[in-house]
ROZA-986150 format. One record per residue: x, y, z of N, C-alpha, C, O, CB in turn; residue number from 1. Coordinates in Angstrom, 3 decimals. Glycine has a CB too. Example, Ala and Ser with C-alpha at 12.3 -4.5 7.8 and 13.67 -1.06 7.14 Angstrom:
BEGIN
{{13.190, -5.690, 7.800}, {12.300, -4.500, 7.800}, {13.200, -3.300, 7.800}, {14.236, -3.319, 8.465}, {11.308, -4.473, 9.046}, 1};
{{12.850, -2.250, 7.080}, {13.670, -1.060, 7.140}, {12.900, 0.030, 7.870}, {13.409, 1.138, 8.039}, {14.084, -0.598, 5.725}, 2};
REM end
This chain:
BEGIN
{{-59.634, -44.996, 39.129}, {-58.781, -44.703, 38.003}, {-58.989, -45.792, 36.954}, {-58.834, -46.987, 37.206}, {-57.292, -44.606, 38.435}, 1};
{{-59.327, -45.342, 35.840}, {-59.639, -46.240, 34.549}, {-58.151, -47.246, 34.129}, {-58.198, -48.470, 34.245}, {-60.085, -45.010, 33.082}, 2};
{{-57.296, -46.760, 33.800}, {-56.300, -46.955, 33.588}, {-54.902, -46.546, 33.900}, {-54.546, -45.437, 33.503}, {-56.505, -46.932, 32.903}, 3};
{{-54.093, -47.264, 34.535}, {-52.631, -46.801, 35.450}, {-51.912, -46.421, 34.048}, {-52.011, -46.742, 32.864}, {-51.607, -48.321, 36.596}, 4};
{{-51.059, -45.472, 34.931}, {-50.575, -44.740, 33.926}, {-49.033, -44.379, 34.769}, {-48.791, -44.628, 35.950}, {-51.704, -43.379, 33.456}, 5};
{{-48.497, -43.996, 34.181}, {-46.970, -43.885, 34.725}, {-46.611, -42.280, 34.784}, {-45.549, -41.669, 34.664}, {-45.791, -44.751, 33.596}, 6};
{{-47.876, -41.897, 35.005}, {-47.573, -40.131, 35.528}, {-48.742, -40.314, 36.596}, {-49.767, -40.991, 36.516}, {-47.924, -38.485, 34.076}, 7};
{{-48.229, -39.429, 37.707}, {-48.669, -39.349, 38.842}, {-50.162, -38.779, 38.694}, {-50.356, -37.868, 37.889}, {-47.728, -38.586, 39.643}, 8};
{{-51.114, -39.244, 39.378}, {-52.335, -38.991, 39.529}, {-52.715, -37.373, 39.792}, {-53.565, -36.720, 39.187}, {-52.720, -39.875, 40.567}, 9};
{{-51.948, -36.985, 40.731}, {-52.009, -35.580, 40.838}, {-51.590, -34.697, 39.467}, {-52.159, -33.606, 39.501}, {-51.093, -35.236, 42.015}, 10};
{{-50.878, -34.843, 38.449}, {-50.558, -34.478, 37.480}, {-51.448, -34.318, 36.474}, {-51.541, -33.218, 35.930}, {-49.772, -35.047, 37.254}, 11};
{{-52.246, -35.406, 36.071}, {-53.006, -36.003, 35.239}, {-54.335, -35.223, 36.246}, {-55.177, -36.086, 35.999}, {-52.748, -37.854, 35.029}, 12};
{{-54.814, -34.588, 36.840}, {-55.879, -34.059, 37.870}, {-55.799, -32.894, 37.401}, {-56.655, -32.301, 36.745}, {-55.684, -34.145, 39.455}, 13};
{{-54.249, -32.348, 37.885}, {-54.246, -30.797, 37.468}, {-54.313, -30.350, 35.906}, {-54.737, -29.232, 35.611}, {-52.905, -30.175, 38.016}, 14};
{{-53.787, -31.458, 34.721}, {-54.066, -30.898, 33.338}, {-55.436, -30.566, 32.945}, {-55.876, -29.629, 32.279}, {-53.624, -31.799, 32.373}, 15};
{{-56.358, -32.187, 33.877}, {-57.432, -32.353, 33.402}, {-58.390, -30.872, 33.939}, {-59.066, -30.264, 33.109}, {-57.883, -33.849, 33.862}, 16};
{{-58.329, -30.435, 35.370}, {-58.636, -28.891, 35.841}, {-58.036, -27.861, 35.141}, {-58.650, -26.831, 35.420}, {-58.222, -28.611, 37.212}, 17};
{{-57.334, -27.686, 34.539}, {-56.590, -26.374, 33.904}, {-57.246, -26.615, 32.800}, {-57.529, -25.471, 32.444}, {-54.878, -26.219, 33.745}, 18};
{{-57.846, -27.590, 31.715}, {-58.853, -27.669, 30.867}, {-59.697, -27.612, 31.051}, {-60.160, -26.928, 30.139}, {-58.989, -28.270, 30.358}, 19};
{{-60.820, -27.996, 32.008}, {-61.654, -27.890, 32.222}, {-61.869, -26.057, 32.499}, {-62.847, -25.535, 31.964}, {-61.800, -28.929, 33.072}, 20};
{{-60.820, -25.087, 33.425}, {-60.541, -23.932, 33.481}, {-60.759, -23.512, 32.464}, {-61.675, -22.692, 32.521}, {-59.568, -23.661, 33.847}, 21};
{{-60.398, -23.644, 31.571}, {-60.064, -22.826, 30.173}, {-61.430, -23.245, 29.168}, {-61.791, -22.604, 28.181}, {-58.313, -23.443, 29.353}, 22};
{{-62.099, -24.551, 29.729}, {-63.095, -24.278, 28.556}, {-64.299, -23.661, 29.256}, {-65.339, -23.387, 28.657}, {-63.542, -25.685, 27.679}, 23};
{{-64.075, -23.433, 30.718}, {-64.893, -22.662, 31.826}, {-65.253, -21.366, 31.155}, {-66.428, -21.098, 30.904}, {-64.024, -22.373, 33.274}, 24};
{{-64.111, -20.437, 30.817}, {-63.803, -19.149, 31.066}, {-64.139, -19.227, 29.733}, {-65.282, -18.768, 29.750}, {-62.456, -18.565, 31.689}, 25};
{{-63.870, -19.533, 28.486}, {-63.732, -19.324, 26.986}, {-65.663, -18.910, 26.822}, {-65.881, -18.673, 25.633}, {-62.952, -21.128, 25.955}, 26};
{{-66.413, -18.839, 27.310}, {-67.516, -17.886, 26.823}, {-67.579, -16.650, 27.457}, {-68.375, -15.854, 26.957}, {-68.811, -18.438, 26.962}, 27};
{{-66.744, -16.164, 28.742}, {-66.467, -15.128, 29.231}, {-65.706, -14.265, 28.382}, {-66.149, -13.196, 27.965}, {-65.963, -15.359, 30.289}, 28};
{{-64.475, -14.745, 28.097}, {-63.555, -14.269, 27.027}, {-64.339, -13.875, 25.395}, {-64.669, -12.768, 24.969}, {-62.403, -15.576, 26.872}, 29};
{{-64.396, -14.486, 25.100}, {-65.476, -14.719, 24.188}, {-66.222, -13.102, 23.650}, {-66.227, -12.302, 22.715}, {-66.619, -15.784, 25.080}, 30};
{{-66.814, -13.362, 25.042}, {-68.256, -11.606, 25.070}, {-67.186, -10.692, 25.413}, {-67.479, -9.557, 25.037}, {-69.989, -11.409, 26.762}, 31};
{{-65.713, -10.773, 26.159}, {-65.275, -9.799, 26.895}, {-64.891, -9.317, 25.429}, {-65.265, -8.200, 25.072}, {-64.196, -10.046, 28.200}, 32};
{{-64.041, -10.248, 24.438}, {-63.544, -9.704, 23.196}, {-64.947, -9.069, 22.008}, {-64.740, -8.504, 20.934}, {-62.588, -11.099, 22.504}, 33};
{{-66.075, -9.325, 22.507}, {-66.935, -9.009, 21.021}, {-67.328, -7.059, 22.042}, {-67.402, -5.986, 21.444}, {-69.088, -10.737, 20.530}, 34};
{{-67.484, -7.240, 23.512}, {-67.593, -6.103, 23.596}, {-66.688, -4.764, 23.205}, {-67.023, -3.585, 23.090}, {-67.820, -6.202, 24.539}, 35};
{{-65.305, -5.479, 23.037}, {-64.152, -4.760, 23.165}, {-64.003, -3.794, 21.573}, {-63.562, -2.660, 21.382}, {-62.838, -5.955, 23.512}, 36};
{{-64.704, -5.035, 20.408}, {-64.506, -5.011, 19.281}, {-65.863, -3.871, 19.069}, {-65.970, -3.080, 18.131}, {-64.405, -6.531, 18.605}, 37};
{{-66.747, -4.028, 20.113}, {-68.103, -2.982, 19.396}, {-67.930, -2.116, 20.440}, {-68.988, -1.489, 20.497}, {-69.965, -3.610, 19.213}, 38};
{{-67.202, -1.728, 21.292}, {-66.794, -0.512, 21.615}, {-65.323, 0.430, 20.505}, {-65.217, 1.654, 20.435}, {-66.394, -0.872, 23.218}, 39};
{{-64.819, -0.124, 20.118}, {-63.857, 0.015, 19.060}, {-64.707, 0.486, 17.531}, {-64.331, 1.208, 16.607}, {-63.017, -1.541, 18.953}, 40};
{{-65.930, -0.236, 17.742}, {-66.355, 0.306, 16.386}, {-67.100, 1.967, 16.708}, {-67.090, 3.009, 16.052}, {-67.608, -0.952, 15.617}, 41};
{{-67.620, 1.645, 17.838}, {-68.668, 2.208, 18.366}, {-67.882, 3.751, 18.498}, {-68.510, 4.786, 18.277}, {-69.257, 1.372, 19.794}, 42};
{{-66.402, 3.752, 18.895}, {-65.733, 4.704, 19.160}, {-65.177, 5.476, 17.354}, {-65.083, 6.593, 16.844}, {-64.531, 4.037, 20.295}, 43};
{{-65.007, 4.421, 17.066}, {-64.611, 4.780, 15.323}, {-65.252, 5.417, 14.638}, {-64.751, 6.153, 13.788}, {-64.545, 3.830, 14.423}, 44};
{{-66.503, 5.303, 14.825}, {-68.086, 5.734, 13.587}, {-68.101, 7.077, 14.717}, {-67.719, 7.984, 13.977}, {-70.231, 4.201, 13.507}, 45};
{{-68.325, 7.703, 16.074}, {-68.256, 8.416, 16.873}, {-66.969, 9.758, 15.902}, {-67.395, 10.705, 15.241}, {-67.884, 7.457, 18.332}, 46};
{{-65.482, 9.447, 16.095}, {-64.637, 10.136, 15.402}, {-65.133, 10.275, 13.933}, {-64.988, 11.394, 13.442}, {-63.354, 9.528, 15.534}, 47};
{{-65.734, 9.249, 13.105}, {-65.915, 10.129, 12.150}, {-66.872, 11.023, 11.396}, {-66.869, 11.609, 10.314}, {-65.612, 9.692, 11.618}, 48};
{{-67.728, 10.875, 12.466}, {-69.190, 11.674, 12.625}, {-68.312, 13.020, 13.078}, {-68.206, 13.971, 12.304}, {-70.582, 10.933, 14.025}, 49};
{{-67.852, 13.019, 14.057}, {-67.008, 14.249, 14.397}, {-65.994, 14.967, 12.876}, {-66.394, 15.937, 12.232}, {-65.843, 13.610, 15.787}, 50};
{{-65.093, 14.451, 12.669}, {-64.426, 14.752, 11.103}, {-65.352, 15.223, 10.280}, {-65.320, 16.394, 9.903}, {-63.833, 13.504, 10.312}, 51};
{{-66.269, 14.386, 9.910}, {-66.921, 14.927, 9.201}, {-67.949, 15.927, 9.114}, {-68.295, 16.312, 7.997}, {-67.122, 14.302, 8.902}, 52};
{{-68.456, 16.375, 10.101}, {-68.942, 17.709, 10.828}, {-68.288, 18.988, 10.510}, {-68.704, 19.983, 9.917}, {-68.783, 17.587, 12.285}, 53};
{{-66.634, 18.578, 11.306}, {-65.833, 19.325, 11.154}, {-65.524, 19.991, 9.558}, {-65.307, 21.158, 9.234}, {-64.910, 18.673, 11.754}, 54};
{{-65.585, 19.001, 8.900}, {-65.130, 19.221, 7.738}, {-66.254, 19.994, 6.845}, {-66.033, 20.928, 6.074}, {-64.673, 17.929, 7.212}, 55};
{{-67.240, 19.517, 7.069}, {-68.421, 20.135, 6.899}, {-68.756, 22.255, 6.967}, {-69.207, 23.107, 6.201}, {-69.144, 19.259, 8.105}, 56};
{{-68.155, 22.201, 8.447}, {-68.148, 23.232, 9.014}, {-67.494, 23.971, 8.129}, {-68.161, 24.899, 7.671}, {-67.721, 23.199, 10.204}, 57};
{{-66.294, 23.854, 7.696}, {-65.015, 24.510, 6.954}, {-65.576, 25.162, 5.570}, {-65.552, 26.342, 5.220}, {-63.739, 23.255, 6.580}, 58};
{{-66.168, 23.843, 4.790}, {-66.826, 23.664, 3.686}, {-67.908, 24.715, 3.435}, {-68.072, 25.394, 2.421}, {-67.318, 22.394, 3.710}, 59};
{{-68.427, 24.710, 4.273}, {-69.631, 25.787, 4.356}, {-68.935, 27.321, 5.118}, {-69.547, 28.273, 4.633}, {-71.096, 25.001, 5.504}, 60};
{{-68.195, 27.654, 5.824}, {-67.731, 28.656, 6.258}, {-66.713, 29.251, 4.394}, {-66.875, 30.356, 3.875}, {-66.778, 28.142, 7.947}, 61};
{{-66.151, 28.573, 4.052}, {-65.242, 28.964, 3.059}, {-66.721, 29.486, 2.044}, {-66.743, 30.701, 1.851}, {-63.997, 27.512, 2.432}, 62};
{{-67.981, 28.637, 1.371}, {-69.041, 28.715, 0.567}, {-69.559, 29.865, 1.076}, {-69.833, 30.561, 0.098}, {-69.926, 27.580, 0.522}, 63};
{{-69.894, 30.551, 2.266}, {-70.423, 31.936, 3.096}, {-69.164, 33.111, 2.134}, {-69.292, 33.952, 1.245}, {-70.059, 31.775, 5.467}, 64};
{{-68.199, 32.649, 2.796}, {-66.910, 33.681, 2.281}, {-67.110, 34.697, 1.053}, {-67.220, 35.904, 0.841}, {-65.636, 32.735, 1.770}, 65};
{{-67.079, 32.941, 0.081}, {-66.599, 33.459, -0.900}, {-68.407, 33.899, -2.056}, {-68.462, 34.171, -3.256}, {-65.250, 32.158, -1.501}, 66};
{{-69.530, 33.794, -1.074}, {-70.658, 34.360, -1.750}, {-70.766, 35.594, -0.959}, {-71.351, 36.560, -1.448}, {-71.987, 33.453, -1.786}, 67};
{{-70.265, 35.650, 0.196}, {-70.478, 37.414, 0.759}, {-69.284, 38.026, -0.435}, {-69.708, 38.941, -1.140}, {-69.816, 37.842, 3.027}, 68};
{{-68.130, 37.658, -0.633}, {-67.087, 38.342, -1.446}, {-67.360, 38.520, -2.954}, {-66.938, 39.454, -3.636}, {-65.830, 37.588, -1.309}, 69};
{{-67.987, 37.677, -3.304}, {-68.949, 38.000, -4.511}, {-70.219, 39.108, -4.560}, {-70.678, 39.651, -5.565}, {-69.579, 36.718, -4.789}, 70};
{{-70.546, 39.234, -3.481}, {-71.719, 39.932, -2.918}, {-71.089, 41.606, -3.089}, {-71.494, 42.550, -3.768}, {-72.108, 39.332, -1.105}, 71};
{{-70.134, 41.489, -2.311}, {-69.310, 42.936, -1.996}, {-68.371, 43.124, -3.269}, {-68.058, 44.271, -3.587}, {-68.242, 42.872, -0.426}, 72};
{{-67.976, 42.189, -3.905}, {-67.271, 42.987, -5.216}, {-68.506, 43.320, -6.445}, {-68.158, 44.013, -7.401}, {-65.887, 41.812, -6.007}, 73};
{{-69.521, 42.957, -6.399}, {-70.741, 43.753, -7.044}, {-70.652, 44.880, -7.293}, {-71.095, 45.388, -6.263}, {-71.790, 43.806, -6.432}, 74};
{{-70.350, 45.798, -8.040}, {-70.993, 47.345, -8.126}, {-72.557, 47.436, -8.360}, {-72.551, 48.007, -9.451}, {-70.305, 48.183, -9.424}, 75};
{{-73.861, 47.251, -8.055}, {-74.997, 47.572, -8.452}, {-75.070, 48.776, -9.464}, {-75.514, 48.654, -10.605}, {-75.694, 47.756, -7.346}, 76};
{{-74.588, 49.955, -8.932}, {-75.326, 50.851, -9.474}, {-74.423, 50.840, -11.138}, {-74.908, 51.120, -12.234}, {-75.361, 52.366, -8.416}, 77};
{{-73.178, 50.470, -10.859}, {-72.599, 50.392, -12.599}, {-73.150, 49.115, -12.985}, {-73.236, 48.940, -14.201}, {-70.694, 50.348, -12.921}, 78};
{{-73.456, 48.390, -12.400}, {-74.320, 47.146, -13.474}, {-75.594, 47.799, -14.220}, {-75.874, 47.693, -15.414}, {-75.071, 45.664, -12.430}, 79};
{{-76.369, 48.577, -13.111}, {-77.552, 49.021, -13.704}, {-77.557, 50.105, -14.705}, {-78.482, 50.467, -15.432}, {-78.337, 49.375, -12.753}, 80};
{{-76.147, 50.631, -14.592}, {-76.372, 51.696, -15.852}, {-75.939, 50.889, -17.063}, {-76.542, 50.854, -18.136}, {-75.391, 53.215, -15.750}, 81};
{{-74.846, 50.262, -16.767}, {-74.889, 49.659, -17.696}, {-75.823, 49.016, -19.010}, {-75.922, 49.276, -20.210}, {-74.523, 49.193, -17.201}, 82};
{{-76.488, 47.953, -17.990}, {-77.893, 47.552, -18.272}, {-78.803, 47.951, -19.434}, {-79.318, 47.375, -20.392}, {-78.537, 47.910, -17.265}, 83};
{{-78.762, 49.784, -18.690}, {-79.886, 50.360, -19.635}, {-78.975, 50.978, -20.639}, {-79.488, 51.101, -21.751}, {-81.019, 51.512, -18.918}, 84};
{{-78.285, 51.213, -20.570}, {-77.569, 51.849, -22.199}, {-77.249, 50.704, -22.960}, {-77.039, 50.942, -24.150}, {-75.966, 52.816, -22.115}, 85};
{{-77.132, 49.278, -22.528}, {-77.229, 48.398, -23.895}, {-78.768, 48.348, -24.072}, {-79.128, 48.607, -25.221}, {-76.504, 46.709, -23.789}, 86};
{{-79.680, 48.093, -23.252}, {-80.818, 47.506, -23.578}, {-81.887, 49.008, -24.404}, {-83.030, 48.828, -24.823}, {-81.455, 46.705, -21.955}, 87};
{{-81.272, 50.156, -24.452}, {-81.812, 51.287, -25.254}, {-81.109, 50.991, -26.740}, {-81.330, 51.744, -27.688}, {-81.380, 52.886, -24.535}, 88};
REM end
């Protein structure tokens, strides 16, 4: 012992192990938190690849709709008469 001290040896043992503990573990902790954080991202960009698919889907189902409904309110054959009695 370097220097007497007026706290018990066993005391001064166990702080010095419970630090030594903790600067043990702190690169474990460390990776456990960066995995935690790139599974969190990893799960985030995942949902919004999904959303936006989804949304996608909608976008283009409504654009089908409303060009078949344009399609079917067409009359052809009165456009085409039309047509030719202005263009005579």
């Amino acid at each position: 012992m370097a220097f007497p001290t007026a706290v018990n040896s066993q005391i001064t043992d166990s702080v010095t192990q419970s630090n030594l503990q903790v600067l043990g573990i702190a690169p474990a902790v460390a990776m456990g938190s960066l995995y935690q954080a790139t599974a969190q991202a990893l799960a985030n960009a995942a949902h919004n690849a999904t959303m936006a698919q989804q949304q996608m889907y909608v976008a283009a189902q409504a654009a089908t709709t409303a060009g078949v409904a344009l399609l079917y309110s067409l009359n052809t054959g009165t456009t085409a008469a039309a047509t030719i009695k202005i263009l005579r």
